[in-house]
N, C-alpha and C positions, 0 to 999 in steps of 0.2 A: 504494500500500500504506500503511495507517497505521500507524502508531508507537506505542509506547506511551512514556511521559515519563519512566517508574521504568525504568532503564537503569542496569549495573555493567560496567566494563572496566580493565582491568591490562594494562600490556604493558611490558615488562624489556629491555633489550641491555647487553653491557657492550664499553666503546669504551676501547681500552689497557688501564687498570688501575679506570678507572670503573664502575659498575655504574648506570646511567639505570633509573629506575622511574616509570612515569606512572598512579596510578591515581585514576578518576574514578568519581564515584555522581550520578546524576542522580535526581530527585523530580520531581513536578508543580508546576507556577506557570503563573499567568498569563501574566507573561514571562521573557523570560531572566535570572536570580536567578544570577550566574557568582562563582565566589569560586576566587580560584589562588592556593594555596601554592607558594612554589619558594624556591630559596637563595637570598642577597643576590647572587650576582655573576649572575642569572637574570636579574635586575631588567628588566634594559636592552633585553630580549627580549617582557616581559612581554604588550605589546600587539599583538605578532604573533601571539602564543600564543590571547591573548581570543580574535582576528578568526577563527582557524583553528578554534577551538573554535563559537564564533558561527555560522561558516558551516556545521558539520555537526549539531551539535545542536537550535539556532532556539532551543529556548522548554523552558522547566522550572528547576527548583535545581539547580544543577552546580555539583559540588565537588569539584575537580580539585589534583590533589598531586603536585607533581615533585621528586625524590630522586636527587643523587646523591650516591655513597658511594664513596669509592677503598678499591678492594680490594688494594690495595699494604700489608700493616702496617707495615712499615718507615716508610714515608713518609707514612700514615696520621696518627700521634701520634709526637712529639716530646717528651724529657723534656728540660730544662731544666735541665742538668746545674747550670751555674753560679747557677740562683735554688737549687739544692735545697741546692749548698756554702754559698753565703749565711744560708739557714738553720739549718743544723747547727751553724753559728758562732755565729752569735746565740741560740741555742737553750742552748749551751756556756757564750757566757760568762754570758749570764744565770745559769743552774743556779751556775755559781762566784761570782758577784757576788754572789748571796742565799740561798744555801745550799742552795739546792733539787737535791734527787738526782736523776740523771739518769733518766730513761722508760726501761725496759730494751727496750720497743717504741718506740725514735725515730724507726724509718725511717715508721709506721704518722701519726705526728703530722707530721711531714716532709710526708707523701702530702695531705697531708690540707690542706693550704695552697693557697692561690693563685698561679698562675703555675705552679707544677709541669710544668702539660700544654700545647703548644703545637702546632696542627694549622694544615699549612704555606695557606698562600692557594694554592688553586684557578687556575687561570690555563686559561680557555677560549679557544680558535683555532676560527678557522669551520668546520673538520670537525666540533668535540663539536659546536658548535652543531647544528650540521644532525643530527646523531646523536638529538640533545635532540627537535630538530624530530619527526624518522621517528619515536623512539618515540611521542611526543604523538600524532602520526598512526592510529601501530598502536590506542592507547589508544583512539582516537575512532571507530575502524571496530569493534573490538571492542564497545565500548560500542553504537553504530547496530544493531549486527548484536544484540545483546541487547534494542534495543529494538523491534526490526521484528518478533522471535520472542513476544514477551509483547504487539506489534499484532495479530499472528496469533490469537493465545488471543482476547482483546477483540473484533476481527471476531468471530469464530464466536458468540460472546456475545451482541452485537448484533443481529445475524441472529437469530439464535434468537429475542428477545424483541420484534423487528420482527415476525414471524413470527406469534409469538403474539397480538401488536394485532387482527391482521390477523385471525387466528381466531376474536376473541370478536367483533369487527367483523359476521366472518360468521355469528356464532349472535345478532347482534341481531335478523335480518330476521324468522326466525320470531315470533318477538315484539312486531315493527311488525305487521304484520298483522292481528292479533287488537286491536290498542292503540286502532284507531280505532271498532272496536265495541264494544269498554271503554267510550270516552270518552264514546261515544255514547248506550250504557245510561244511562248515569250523572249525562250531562247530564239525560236524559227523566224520569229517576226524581223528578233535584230539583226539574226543571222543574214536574212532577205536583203535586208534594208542596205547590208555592210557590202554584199556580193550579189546582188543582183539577182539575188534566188539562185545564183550557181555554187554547189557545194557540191563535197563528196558524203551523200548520204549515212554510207558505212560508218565512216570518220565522226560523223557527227552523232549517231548512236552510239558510237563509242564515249564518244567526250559525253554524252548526256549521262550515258549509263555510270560515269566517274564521277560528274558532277552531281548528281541525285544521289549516290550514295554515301557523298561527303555530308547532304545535307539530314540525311536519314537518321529518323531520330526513336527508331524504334530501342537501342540499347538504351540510353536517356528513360524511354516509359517503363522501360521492366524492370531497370535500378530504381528508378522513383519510388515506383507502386513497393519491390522489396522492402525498399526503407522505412517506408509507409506501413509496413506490414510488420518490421521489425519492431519499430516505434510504439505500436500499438500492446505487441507481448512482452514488450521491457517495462511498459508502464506502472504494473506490478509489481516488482522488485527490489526490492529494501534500497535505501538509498541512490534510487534510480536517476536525480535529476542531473549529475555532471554525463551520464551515459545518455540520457536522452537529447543533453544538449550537442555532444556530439553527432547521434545521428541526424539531427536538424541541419548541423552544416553538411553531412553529408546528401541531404533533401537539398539545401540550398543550391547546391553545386549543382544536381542533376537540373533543376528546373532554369537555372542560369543556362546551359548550354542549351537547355532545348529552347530556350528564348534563341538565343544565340543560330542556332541551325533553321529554326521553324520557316523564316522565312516566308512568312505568311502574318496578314492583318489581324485575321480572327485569331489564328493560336496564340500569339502574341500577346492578344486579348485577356486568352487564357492563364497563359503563364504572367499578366503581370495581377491578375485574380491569386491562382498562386502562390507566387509573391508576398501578396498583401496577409494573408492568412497564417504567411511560414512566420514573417516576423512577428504575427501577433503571437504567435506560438512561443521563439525566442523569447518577450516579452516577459510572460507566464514562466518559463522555466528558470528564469533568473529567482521565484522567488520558490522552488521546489528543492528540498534538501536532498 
């Protein structure tokens, strides 16, 4: 099944009086473009986190956010009773030393200092850890799970304008057809026009027979249509999208030449239909992992 690269997941538990939040946004890239926020006492963890991330996502912009927040108020923030008497005092004898009247909002200026607020250190034991772990986990499937659903969309996409190759493909033939008694008119008319209508017959079925086959584009439709064909049973595949971008240039190439040979208005036509359809294709597969 393929993937798509634009992937969102969230997942929450709370562990005692913690509240764990892991949430990740993933984009398209080349390769793995991984960026993790977490707290400082996280740190130490950090590289377990990557590899676990690493191994479920592979390849795109991930941008992964780990939060925790003690839902305890009491033990949340901390006032600093004794900097805030420290201040009051200096605050006091200043106003006396120089005359200055007192702030009838002091506690406002008080608040308003440094040191005031104090939020106790954190102290992790290997349960949060693992708690840390599971959610990151939850994050990571939820995320998978958003990107196989938006692979789903893209498959069908795909298909569809494989589909369509494959159709204008099938309204070139009428068109071959008639192309070689086009070519052929038109050679004889200049030929006439150049010589007076006097030529050596043979000679010139020979030169026709060479030049028609230069332009002959039946190898072009049964590489195509294979490609075509390829495309479609790789689409499946674990990690299919650098393999399918490949066969796309190889689509591209086949449809470029038969532009190239067609020599004709209507196929022409065709192939720059095409065209239009291959790139949308490319498009789409930039964002398939």
């Amino acid at each position: 099944m393929i993937r798509s690269m634009t992937g969102y997941g969230k997942a929450e538990q709370i562990f005692k009086t913690n509240n764990i939040s892991v949430e990740i946004k993933t984009l398209n890239s080349k390769q793995l473009d991984l960026i993790v926020k977490l707290p400082q006492e996280l740190k130490v963890n950090e590289f377990d986190y990557r590899n676990e991330i690493a191994q479920c996502l592979q390849r795109g912009k991930v941008d992964v956010t780990i939060t925790v927040t003690n839902t305890d108020v009491a033990q949340n923030t901390n006032i600093e009773k004794e900097v805030v008497g420290a201040y009051l005092r200096q605050i006091k004898d200043i106003s006396t030393e120089y005359g200055i009247p007192e702030s009838k909002d002091l506690a406002a200026i008080v608040f308003r200092m440094p040191g005031i607020f104090a939020s106790p250190q954190q102290e992790y034991d290997d349960d949060f850890m693992a708690a840390i772990m599971a959610t990151l986990q939850k994050a990571l499937e939820i995320t998978d799970d958003f990107r196989a659903k938006e692979g789903a969309i893209l498959k069908k996409d795909l298909l569809k304008r494989v589909e369509l190759i494959l159709g204008y493909l099938g309204e070139v033939e009428p068109f071959e057809k008639n192309r070689h008694e086009v070519i052929k008119g038109r050679l004889m008319k200049n030929l006439q026009e150049l010589t007076s209508g006097e030529y050596d017959e043979n000679r010139f079925e020979q030169e026709l027979i060479f030049y028609l086959e230069k332009l002959d584009i039946t190898e072009e439709k049964v590489r195509l249509r294979k490609h075509c064909d390829y495309f479609k049973e790789s689409i499946d595949e674990e990690g299919a999208g650098k393999k399918l971008g490949f066969i796309a240039q190889e689509m591209g190439r086949e449809i470029n030449t038969l532009g190239s040979k067609a020599n004709d208005a209507d196929i022409q036509r065709l192939v720059v239909k095409m065209k239009d359809e291959l790139e949308k294709i490319k498009e789409q597969l930039f964002n398939i992992l």
